[in-house]
N, C-alpha and C positions, 0 to 999 in steps of 0.2 A: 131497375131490377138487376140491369148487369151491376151496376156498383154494389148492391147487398152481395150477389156471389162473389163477385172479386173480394170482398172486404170479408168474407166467409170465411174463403179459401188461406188468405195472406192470414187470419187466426186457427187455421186448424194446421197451417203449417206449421205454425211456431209449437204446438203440443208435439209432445212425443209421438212418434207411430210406433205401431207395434216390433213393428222391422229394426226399430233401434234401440229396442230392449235390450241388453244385456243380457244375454242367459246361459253365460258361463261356458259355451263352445264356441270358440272363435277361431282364424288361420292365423296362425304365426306366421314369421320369415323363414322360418325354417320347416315349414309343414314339407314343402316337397325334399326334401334334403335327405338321401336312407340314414336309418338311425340303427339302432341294436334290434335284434328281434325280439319281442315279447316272448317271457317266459314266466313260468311260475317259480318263486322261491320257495323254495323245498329243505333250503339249508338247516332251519331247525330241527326236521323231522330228519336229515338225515346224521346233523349231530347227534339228535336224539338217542337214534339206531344204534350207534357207535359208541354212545356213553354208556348205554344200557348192557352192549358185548362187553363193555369194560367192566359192570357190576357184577356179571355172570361168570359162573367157572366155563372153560371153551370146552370141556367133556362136556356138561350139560348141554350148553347151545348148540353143538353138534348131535346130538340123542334127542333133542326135543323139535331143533328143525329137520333134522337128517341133511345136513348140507353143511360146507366146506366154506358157505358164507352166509353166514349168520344176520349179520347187520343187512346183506340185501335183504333176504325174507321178509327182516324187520321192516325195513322200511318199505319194505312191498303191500305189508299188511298194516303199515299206518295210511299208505295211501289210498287200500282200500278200504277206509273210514274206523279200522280199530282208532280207539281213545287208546294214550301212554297205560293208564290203568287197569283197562282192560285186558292189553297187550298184555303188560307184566301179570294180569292174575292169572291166564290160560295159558302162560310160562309157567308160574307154578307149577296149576293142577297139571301140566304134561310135563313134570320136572317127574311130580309127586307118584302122580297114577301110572307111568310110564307110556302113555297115550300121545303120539303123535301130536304136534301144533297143529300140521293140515286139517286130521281128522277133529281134533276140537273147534277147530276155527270153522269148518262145515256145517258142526251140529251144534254151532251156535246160535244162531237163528232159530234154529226149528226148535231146541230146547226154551224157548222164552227169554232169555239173556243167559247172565254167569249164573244165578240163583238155580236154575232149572239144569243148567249143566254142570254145576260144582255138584247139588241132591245126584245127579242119572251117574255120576261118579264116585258115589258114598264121598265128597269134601264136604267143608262146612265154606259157606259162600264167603261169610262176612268176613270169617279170622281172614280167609282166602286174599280178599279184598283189602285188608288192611295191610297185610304184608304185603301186597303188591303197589299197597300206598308207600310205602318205606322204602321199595322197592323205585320206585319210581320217584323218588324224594331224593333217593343218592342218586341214583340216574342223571337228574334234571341240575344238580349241582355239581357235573360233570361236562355236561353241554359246552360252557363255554370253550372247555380244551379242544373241542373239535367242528369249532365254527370257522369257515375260512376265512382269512388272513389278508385282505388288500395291502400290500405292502405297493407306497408309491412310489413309479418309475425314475422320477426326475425329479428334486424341488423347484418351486416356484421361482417364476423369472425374479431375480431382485430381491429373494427369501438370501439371508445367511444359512451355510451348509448347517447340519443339524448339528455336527460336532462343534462347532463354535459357541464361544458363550461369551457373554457381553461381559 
């Protein structure tokens, strides 16, 4: 009897156990090491802002945020979950209607989306929507100007300078 358990055991060692699965969370050499802190990349949505002030006259975006910074707003209110298009259409209708962004941006919820608040504004939704598609077409082809920039400190040990050419 003891030689069947022994001889059980020397074949169930040789199987995998569960403990020696793989499953994709392991420690490195470097787990205890401080690294960078976690953060969230924001960089598109805040190039976004900034191309957008760049498609707008700054009389408008000053009359329609009421504010001296513009592109904050904007990205204030992409971060709290407006879409680029939707952004750009309730710039419109507060370009057009002369109605505040805050005050549109409040009683957009409660209007049912832009449909319900473009009609409680006499706009037409869709035209609305379209030009704020265009609007956010030249926008979004503008982004790249104001993406930041990693310019690196030092070349590579053993790298020829960049000015050099073979």
């Amino acid at each position: 009897m003891k030689r069947l358990v022994l001889l059980l055991c020397l074949l169930a060692g040789s199987l995998p156990a569960g403990a020696q699965v793989f499953l994709g969370a392991e420690v490195g050499p470097d787990a205890f090491l401080k690294g960078d802190s976690a953060r969230i990349d924001t960089s598109g949505e805040d190039a976004f802002s900034w191309a957008l002030t760049a498609e707008v006259s700054s009389a408008t975006l000053y009359a329609v945020f009421e504010s001296t910074t513009p592109e904050r707003e904007i990205l204030r209110y992409l971060r709290g979950g407006f879409y680029r298009q939707e952004l750009a259409a309730v710039l419109l209708l507060s370009e057009r209607k002369g109605v505040p962004f805050k005050k549109l941006a409040e009683e957009l919820p409660k209007a049912g989306g832009l449909r319900g608040l473009a009609s409680k504004h006499g706009a037409d939704a869709m035209a609305l929507f379209k030009e704020a598609g265009a609007l956010k077409a030249a926008a979004d082809e503008r982004v790249p100007l104001f993406l930041p920039v990693k310019i690196p400190t030092a070349p590579a040990a053993g790298a020829p300078p960049p000015d050099e050419k073979d």
